[in-house]
C-alpha positions in Angstrom: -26.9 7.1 32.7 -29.8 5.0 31.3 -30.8 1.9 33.7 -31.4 -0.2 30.3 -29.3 -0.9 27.4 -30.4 0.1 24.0 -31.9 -2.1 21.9 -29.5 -2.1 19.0 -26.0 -2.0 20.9 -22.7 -1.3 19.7 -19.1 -2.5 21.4 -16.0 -2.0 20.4 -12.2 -1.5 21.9 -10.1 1.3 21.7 -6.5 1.7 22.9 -5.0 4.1 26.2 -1.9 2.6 25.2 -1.6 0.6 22.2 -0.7 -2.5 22.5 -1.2 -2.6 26.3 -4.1 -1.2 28.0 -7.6 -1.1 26.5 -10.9 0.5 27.1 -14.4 -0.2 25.9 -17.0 2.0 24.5 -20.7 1.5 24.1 -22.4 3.1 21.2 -26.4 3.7 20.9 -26.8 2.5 17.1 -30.6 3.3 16.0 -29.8 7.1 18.2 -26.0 7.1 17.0 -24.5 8.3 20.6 -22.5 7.0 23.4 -24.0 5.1 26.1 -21.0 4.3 28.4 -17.3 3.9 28.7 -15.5 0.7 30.6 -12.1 1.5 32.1 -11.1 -2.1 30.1 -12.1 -5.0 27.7 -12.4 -8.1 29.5 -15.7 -10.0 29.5 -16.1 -10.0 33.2 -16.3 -6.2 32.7 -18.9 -5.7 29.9 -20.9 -8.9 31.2 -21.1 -7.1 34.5 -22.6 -4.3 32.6 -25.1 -6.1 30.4 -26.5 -7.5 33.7 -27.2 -4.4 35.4 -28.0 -2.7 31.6 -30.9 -5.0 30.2 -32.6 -5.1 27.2 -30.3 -5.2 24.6 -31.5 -6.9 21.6 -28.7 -7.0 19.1 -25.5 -6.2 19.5 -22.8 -5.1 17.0 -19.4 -6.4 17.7 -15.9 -7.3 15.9 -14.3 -10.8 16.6 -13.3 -10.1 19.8 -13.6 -13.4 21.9 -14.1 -11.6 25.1 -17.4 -9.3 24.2 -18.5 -13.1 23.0 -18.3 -14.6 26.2 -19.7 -11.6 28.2 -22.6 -11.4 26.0 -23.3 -15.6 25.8 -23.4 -15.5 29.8 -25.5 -12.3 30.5 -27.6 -11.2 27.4 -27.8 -14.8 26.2 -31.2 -14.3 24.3 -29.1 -11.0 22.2 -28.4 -11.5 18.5 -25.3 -10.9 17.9 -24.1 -9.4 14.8 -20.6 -9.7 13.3 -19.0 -6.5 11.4 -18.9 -7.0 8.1 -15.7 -4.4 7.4 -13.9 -6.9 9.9 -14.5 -9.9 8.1 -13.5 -8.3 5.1 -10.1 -7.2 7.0 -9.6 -10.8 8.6 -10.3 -11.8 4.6 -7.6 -9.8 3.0 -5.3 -11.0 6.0 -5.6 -14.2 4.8 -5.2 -13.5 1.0 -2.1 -12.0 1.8 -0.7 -14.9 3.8 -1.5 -17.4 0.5 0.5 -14.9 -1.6 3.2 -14.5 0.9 3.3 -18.5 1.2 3.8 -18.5 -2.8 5.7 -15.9 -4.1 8.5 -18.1 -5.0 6.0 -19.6 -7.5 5.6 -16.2 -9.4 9.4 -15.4 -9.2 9.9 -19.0 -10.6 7.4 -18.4 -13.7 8.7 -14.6 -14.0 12.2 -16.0 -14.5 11.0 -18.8 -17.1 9.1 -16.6 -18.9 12.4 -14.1 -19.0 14.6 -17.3 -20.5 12.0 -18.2 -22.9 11.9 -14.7 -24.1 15.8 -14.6 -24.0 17.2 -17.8 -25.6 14.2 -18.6 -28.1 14.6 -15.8 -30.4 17.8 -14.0 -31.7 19.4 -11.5 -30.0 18.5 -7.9 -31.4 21.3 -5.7 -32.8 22.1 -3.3 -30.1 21.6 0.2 -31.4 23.9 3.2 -30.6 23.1 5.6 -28.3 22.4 8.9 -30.3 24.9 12.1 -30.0 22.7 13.9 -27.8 22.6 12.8 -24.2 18.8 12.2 -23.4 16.8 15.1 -21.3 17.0 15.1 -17.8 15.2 16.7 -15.2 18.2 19.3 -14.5 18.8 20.1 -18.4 14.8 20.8 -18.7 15.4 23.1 -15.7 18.3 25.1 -17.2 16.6 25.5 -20.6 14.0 26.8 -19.5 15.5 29.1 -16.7 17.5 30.5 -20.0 14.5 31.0 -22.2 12.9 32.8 -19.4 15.3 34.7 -18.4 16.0 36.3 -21.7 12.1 36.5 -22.6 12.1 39.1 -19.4 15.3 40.9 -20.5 14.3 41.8 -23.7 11.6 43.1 -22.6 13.4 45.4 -20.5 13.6 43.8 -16.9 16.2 44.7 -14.6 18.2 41.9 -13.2 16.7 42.5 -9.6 13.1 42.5 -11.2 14.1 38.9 -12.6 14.7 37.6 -9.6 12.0 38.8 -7.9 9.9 37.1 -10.5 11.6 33.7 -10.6 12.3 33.6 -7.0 16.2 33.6 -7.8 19.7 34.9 -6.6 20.3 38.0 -8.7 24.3 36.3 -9.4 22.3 33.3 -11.1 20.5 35.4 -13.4 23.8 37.2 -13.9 25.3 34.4 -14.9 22.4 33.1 -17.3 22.5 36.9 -19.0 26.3 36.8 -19.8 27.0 32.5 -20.4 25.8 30.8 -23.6 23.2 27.8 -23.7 25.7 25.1 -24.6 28.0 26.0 -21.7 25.5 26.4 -19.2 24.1 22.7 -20.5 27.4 21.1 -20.4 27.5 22.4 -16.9 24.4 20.9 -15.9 25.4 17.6 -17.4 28.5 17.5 -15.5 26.8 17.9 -12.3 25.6 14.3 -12.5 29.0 12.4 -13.2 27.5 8.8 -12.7 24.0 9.6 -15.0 25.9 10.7 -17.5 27.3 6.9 -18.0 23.5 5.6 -18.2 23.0 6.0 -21.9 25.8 4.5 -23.0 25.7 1.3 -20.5 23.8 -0.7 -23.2 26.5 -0.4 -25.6 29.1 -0.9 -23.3 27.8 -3.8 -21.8 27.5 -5.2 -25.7 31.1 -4.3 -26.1 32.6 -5.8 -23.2 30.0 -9.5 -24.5 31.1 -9.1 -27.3 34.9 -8.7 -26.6 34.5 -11.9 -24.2 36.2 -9.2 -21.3 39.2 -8.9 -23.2 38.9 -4.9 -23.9 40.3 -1.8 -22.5 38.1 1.4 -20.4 40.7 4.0 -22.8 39.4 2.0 -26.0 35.6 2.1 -24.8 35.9 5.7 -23.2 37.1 6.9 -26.5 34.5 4.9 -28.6 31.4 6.3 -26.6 33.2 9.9 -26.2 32.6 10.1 -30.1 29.1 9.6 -29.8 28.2 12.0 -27.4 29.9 11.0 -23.7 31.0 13.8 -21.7 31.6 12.4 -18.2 35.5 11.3 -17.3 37.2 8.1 -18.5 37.1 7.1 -14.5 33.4 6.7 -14.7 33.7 4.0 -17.5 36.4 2.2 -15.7 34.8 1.7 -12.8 31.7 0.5 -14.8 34.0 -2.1 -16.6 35.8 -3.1 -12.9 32.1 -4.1 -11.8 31.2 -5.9 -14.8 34.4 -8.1 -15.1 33.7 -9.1 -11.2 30.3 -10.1 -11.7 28.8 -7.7 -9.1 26.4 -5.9 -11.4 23.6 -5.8 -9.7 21.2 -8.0 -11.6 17.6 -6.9 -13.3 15.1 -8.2 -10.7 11.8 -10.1 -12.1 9.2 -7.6 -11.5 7.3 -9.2 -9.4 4.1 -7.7 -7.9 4.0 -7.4 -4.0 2.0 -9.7 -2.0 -0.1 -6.3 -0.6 -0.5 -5.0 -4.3 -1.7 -8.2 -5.7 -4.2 -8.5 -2.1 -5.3 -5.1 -3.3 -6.3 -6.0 -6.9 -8.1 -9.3 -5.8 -10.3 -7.2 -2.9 -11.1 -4.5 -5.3 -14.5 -4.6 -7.2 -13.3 -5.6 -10.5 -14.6 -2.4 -12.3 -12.1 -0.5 -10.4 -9.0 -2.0 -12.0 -7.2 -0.8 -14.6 -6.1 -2.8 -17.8 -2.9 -2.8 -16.6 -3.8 -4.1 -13.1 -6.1 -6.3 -15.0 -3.7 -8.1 -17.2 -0.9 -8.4 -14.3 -3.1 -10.2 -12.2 -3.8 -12.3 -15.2 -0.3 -12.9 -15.0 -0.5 -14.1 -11.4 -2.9 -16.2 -11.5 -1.3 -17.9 -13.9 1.6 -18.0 -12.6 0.0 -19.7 -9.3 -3.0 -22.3 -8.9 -3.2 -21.7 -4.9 -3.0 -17.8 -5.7 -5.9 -18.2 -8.0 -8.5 -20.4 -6.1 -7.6 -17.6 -3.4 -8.5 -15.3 -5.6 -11.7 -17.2 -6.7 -12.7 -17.4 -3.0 -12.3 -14.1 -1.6 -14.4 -12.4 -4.6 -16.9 -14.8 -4.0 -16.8 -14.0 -0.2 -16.9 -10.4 -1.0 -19.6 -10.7 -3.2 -21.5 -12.1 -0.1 -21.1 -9.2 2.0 -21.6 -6.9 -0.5 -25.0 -7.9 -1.2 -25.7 -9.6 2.0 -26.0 -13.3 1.0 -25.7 -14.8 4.1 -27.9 -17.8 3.0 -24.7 -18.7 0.9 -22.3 -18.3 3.3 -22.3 -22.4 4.6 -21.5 -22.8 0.8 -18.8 -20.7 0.6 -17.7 -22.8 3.8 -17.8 -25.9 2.0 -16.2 -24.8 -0.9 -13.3 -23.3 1.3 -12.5 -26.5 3.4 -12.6 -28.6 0.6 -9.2 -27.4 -1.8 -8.6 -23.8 -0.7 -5.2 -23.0 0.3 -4.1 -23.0 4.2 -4.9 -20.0 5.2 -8.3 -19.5 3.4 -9.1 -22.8 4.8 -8.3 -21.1 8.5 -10.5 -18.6 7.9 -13.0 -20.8 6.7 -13.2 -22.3 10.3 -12.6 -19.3 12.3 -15.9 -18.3 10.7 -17.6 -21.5 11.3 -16.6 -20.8 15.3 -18.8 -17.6 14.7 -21.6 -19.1 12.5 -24.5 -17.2 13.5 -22.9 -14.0 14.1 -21.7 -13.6 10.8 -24.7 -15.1 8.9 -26.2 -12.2 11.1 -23.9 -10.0 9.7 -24.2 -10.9 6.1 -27.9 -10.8 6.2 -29.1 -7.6 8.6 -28.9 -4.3 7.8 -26.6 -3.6 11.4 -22.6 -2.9 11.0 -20.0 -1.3 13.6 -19.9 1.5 11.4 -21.2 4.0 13.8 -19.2 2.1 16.7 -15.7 3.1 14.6 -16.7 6.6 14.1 -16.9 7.2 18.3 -13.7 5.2 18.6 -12.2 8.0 16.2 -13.5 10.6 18.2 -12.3 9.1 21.7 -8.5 8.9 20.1 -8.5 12.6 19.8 -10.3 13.2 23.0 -7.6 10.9 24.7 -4.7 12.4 22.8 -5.6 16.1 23.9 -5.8 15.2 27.7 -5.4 11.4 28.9 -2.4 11.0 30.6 -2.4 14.4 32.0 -5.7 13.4 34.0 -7.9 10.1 35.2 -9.9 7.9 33.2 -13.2 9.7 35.0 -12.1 12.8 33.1 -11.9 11.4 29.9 -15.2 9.2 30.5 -17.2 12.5 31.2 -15.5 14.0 28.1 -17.0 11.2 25.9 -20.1 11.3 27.2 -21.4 14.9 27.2 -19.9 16.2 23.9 -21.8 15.3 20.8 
């Protein structure tokens, strides 16, 4: 082991049992390599081997509070340098804590926008189903099990050569050879009792408006039988049960998750799609908190991306002045680390080579810790590349 640290340092955690024990590994940054491997993460630990490891010049850490102390009491004169990927992550934590906090706000306009949209104009006439039930996945399926079936048999295939080729029981092809298409289409259709009721729920749910309730399952059971229904009279009465009780499960506002609309806002913009691109639209609109969030964490991104750190007591400002809660929290959590992450948003130096090791010592711990000593698995980590 080296008597003196290296000059660009890397620390970071990883987990001998998540959630409960924790290790420490140190990582060479300028040579990418391991340098050592603590048996836990607690400042007394690491400080203890800062002061018998000097010369450490920078050092490339998360937010960990501990690694902070150990390195402000023995390698007080380090710069330390806060990962950029992490602020990003504590970032999008908060983001999606504002659009948790407000999602009653975009079910609220979702809804207004659904009754404006509803009672403004006139109702549309609703138009009949057509005669033919619409294509499923099953009536593809048998269509084109028929046509290719009888492609192979006219050109001479024997039925055990057919199955071969489509990987099916010979009795199948059997029964495609000697059963017309209608037949073997109704039976597909009648496979799915309940789907075949789904085209013909818009008109029946006219009917039964329309009717104000007062109308029987055999009238509408007849009514869509002549335009196309082949699924039992049962079906439709059971349909017609749920919709006098007022059970039917409502349409729900499509409202976008508060991870799926985090997503969008920490993207680069030129990575969206229109469609992503006009539904956030939509949220922001729908929210002002939502949107100054939004406002906030591109600017903030924008700052690590191009390492502005000289704008990053601005951003500050900005934030603790009208920014939602949790922006606001992360705001001053980042003001308790000041010069780290100005460090961070300014020097070339990340954790990036820190995370790959930690990779690499969760699949060296997962083939053997546990089965052996924490000396096993340190030598482990430190001779192989």
């Amino acid at each position: 082991m080296p008597d003196r640290a290296p000059r660009v340092l890397g620390v970071d955690e990883f987990a001998f049992r998540k959630g409960c024990t924790y290790g420490t590994v140190l990582v060479d940054v300028e040579a990418g390599r391991v340098v050592d491997v603590l048996p836990d993460r607690t400042s007394e630990t690491f400080a203890a081997w800062l002061a018998g490891h000097p010369g450490a010049e920078i050092i490339c850490r998360d937010r960990a509070t501990a690694y902070t102390k150990a390195v402000k009491e023995a390698a007080p004169g380090a710069l330390e340098i806060a990962d950029r990927w992490h602020l990003l992550q504590n970032l999008s934590a908060a983001v999606e804590k504002t659009c948790h906090q407000h999602r009653n706000c975009l079910r609220k306009h979702t809804e207004e926008e659904t009754e404006t949209a509803t009672n403004v104009p006139e109702p549309q006439p609703m138009l009949l189903p057509p005669a033919e039930l619409p294509r499923t996945q099953i009536i593809e399926r048998t269509r084109h099990r028929y046509e290719d079936i009888h492609r192979l048999l006219e050109q001479g295939w024997t039925i055990s050569a057919i199955a071969r080729r489509l990987n099916l029981d010979r009795k199948t092809v059997r029964r495609f050879r000697d059963t017309d298409l209608d037949q073997l289409l109704v039976s597909a259709r009648d496979r799915r009792p309940n789907g075949v009721l789904e085209p013909f729920k818009a008109y029946l749910n006219a009917r039964f408006t329309e009717a104000q309730g007062q109308v029987s399952g055999t009238r509408l059971f007849l009514e869509i039988r002549e335009r196309g229904y082949l699924g039992s009279r049962q079906v439709v009465r059971k349909h017609l049960a749920v919709l006098r009780a007022g059970t039917a499960e409502p349409v729900r506002a499509d409202i976008p998750s508060p991870r799926k609309i985090t997503s969008w806002i920490m993207r680069p913009r030129d990575t969206l799609t229109d469609s992503q691109e006009e539904r956030l639209l939509q949220v922001r609109l729908a929210c002002p908190d939502i949107t100054r969030a939004c406002d906030l964490a591109r600017a903030f991104a924008d700052l690590v991306r191009h390492r502005r750190g000289y704008l990053l007591q601005q951003w500050i400002r900005q934030a603790e002045q009208d920014a939602p809660k949790p922006m606001s929290g992360f705001a001053g959590f980042l003001c308790r680390d000041l010069n780290a992450v100005t460090a961070g948003l300014t020097l070339p130096w990340s954790s990036g080579v820190v995370e790959g090791h930690v990779n690499r010592v969760k699949t060296l711990k997962r083939a053997m810790y546990g089965r052996a000593s924490f000396e096993l698995l340190r030598t482990r980590i430190l001779t192989q590349p």
